[in-house]
N, C-alpha and C positions, 0 to 999 in steps of 0.2 A: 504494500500500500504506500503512494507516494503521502513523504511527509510533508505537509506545511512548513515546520519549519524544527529542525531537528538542531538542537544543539550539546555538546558535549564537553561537560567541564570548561563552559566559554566565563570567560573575563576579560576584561575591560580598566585597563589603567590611566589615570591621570595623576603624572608623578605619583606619589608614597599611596593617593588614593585611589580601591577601587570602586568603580563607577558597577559593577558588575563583577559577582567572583562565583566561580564553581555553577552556573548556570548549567544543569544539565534538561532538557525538554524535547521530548518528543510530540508534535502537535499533528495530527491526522487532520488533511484537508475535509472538505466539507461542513466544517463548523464555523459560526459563529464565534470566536474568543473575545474573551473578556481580560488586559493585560491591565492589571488593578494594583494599584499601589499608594501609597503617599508620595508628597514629593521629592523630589532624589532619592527614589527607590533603583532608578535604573531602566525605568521603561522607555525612556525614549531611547539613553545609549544603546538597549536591544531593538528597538525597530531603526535606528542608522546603523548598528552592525547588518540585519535582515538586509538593510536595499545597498550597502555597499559605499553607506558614507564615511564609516568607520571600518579599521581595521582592528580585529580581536588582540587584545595581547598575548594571552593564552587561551587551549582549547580549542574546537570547530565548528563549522556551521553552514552549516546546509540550508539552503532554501529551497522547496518544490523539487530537491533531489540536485541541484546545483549549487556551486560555490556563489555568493552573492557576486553582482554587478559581475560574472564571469566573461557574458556575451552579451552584444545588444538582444540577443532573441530570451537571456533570461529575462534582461532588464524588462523586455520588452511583456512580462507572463507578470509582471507586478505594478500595483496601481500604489501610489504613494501619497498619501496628503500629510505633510507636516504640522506642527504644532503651528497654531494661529492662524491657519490657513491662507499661508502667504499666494498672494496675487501680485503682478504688475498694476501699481495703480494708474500709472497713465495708459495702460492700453482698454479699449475697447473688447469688450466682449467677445465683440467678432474676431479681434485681432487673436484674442486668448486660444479659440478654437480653431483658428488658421496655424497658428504655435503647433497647437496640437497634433493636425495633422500631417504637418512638415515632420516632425518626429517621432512619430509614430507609424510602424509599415499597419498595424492592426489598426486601423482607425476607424471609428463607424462614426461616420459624418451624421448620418441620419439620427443615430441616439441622442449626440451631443444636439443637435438643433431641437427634435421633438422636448429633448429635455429642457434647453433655455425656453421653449414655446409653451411649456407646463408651467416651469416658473413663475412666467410672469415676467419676464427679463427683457428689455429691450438691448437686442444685439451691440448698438452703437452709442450704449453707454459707457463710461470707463469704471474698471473697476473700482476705482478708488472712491467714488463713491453712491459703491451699494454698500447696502447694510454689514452687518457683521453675520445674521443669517445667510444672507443674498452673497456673501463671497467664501459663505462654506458651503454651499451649495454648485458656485461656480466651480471650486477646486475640487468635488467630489465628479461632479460632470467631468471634469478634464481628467480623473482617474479613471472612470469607468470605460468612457469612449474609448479607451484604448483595448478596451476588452482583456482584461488583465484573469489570470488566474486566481489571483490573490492578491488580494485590497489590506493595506495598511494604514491604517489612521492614529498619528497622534494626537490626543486631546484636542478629540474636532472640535467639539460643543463644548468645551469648558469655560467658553466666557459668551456664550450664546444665554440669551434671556430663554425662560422657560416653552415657549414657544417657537422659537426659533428652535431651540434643542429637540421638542418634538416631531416636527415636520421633520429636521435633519435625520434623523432616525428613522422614521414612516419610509422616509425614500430611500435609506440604505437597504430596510428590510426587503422593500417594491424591487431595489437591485440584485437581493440576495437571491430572492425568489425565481425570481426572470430570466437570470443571466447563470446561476447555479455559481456564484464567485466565493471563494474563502474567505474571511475575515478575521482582521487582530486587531480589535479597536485597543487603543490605552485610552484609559480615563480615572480620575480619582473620584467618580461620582456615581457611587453605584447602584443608586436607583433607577438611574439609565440603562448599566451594564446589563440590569437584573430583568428589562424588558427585550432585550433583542439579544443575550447571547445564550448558549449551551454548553459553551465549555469557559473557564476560568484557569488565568493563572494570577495567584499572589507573588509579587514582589515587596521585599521588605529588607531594609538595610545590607542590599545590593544582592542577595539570594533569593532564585526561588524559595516557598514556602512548603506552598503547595499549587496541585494543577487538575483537572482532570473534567471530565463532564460534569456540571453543576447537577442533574440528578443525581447521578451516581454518589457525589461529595454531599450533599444535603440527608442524602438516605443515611449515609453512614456515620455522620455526625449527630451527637446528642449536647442537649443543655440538660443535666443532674440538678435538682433543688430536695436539700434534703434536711435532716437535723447537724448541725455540726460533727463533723467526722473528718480523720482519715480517710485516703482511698484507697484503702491496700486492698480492699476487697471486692476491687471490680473486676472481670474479667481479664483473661490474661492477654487477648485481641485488643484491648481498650488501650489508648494513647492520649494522656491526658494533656489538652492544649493551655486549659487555661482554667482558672479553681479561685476563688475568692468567699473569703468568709465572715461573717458577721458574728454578735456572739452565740447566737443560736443556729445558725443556719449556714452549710455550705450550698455552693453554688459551682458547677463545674459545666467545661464545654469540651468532652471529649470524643475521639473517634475513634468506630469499632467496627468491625465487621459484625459479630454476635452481637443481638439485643442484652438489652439490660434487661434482666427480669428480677432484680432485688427490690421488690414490693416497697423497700422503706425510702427508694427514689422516686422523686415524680420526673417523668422523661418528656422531655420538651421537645416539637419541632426547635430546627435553624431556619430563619433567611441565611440567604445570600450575601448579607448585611452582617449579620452575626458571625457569618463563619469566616468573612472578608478582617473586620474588627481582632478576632479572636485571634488569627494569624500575624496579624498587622502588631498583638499587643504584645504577645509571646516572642515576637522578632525583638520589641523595641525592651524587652525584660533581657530579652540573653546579650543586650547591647550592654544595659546597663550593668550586670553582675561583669561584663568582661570590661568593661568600664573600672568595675571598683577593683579585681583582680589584677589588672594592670596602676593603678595608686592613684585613676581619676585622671592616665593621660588619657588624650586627644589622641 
């Protein structure tokens, strides 16, 4: 099965720091992803390693079975929108999709136009000034037209008003649907994540966390609310993420294969929310304890 995007023990240094360490992910096309994290977790230096703006320090990585930016015909199987969805502000519209199809051998003129003609866009306006929706919309059209294998988006919608965020999303799904494209959205706003994707990966404090189909991860994770206890007596499948106590009562978020069936638990669904958090808190706990290990350096 061709990977989306296969990487093994990748990192990413910038001087003394890494931006990304020990990344290892196997992602199967045909999904939706969800690339989730806080900020400087590392999401975007993995989607500029994916299109070949960066070079790994250490590690590998594979794109749709190719080395990134290998050949213009990889280049050419990947749709790219950057963070803040840069555009030329002084060109036109028209000019944007003339761009386009100069560089691009896949080009489907006709999407890009039906597309600007759905919008609402007038061809011979400059981008510079359409909206902040209206030019993530333009940069997503200039990704798709190419008819790309697999679509990478950094934090498309993250400074899009609520609205704008919607539609932007309506029409990636209208593209997923239509055109059968892959997807890695990053974004740090996961109420979005949690309406158009199927699979997830956590980035936190430059490692993956965790990754895998969101069904699959939400089945096998539990929220424990119980009388204050130890947990030495939960199953031996069980992996405890994250446990916090009051003076009567624990609270635990852990994952198992095997059900909990110790009656003196009450076993909670997860969101996608909860179990994005859990990871995120558990990251920023093993920072801190190797924080205090090391005498509190930087």
């Amino acid at each position: 099965m061709t990977s989306a995007l296969l990487a093994v023990d990748l990192g990413k240094r910038y001087g003394r720091k890494w931006a990304l360490s020990g990344c290892t992910l196997d992602i199967p096309t045909g999904h939706v992803v969800g690339l989730v994290g806080p900020n400087g977790a590392g999401k975007t230096t993995l989607l500029h390693l994916a299109v070949g703006l960066l070079s790994p320090s250490s590690g590998s990585l594979m794109v749709l079975d190719e080395a990134p930016a290998s050949s213009a015909e990889q280049l050419g199987r990947i749709g790219f929108v950057a963070q803040d969805t840069p555009v030329f502000e002084n060109l036109s519209i028209a000019t944007h999709l003339q761009m386009g199809a100069a560089l691009n051998p896949k080009w489907d003129e006709q999407l890009a136009q039906q597309r600007i003609l759905e919008l609402g866009l007038d061809p011979n306006q400059r981008a510079g000034r359409l909206s902040g929706g209206q030019r993530a919309q333009l940069a997503l059209t200039l990704a798709i037209a190419k008819r790309p294998s697999l679509l990478l988006l950094d934090e498309p919608v993250a400074s899009l008003d609520p609205l704008a965020r919607r539609e932007f999303l309506a029409t990636l799904m209208e593209v997923v649907a239509e055109h059968e494209v892959s997807v890695i959205l990053s974004s740090h706003l996961v109420a979005d994540l949690e309406r158009v994707c199927d699979y997830v990966v956590v980035l936190a404090s430059a490692r993956v966390q965790v990754n895998g189909e969101i069904e699959n991860l939400l089945s096998t994770h539990h929220r424990l609310v119980g009388s204050r206890r130890n947990l030495d007596n939960l199953p031996e499948s069980a992996h405890v993420i994250e446990v916090s106590h009051t003076d009567r009562q624990t609270t635990a978020i852990v994952s198992s294969a095997d059900p909990i069936l110790d009656p003196s638990w009450s076993v909670e669904e997860m969101t996608l929310e909860d179990l994005v958090l859990a990871y995120m808190g558990q990251a920023e706990e093993q920072r801190r304890v190797l924080l205090r290990s090391n005498g509190g350096a930087k």
